[in-house]
C-alpha positions, -999 to +999 in steps of 0.1 A: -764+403+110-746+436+111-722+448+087-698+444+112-698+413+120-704+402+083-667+415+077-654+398+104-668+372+091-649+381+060-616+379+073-624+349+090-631+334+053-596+347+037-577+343+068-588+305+067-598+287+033-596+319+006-597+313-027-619+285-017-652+297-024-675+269-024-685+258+008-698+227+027-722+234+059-696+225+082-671+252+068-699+277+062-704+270+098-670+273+115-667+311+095-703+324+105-712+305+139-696+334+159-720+362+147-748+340+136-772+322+163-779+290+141-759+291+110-783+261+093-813+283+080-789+304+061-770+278+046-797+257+037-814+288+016-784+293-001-767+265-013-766+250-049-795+227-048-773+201-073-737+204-051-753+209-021-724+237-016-729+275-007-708+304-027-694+323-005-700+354-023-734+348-030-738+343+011-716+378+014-740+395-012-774+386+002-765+389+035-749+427+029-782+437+014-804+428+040-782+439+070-791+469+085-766+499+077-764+526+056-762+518+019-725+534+013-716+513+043-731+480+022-712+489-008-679+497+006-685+462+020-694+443-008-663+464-027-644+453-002-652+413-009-652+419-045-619+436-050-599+402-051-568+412-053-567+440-037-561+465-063-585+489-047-600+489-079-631+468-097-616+448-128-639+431-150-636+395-136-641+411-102-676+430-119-685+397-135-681+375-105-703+406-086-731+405-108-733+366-107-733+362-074-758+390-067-780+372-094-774+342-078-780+350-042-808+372-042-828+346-068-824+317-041-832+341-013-863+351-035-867+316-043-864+327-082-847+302-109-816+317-114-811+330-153-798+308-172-772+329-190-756+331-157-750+296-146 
């Protein structure tokens, strides 16, 4: 997936169930099944094995870092998704729920246990 099409994918999200950000297959689905071929193998890699949910953001994360792009281009992205209301600044909320869901989402994709200070 593009960075591109991850953003649309973006404003699909807040146009439609933001600040929502747990997600059941069939919503994770409806916002990604336009850029992504089969929507399944990513959701089922990502979601909380306990909930059987996805974060949003930790989808958003993994997915910026392994799209292809230029890494200013990933992290104006990912500032982008971050900056929750739209302050054009980082806050530290904002930075803490950043570093959980990169934590997060890379650990499942690297099928790591999460750390526990994290939760």
């Amino acid at each position: 997936m593009t960075l591109d099409k991850l953003m649309r994918c973006c404003v699909i999200y807040v146009d439609t169930i933001h600040p929502e950000t747990k997600l059941t297959e069939e919503t994770f689905d409806d916002i990604f099944c336009s850029e992504l071929n089969n929507t399944k193998p990513a959701f089922d890699v990502l979601k909380d094995s306990e909930t059987g949910l996805l974060n949003i953001f930790e989808a958003v994360i993994t997915m910026a870092v392994f799209a292809p792009g230029h890494f200013d281009l990933k992290i104006r992205a990912i500032f982008s998704v971050f900056d929750l209301d739209g302050s054009g600044e980082i806050d530290r909320g904002e930075l803490s729920a950043f570093i959980q869901a990169s934590c997060n989402g890379l650990c499942k994709i690297c099928s790591l246990p999460r750390p526990s200070s994290l939760g």
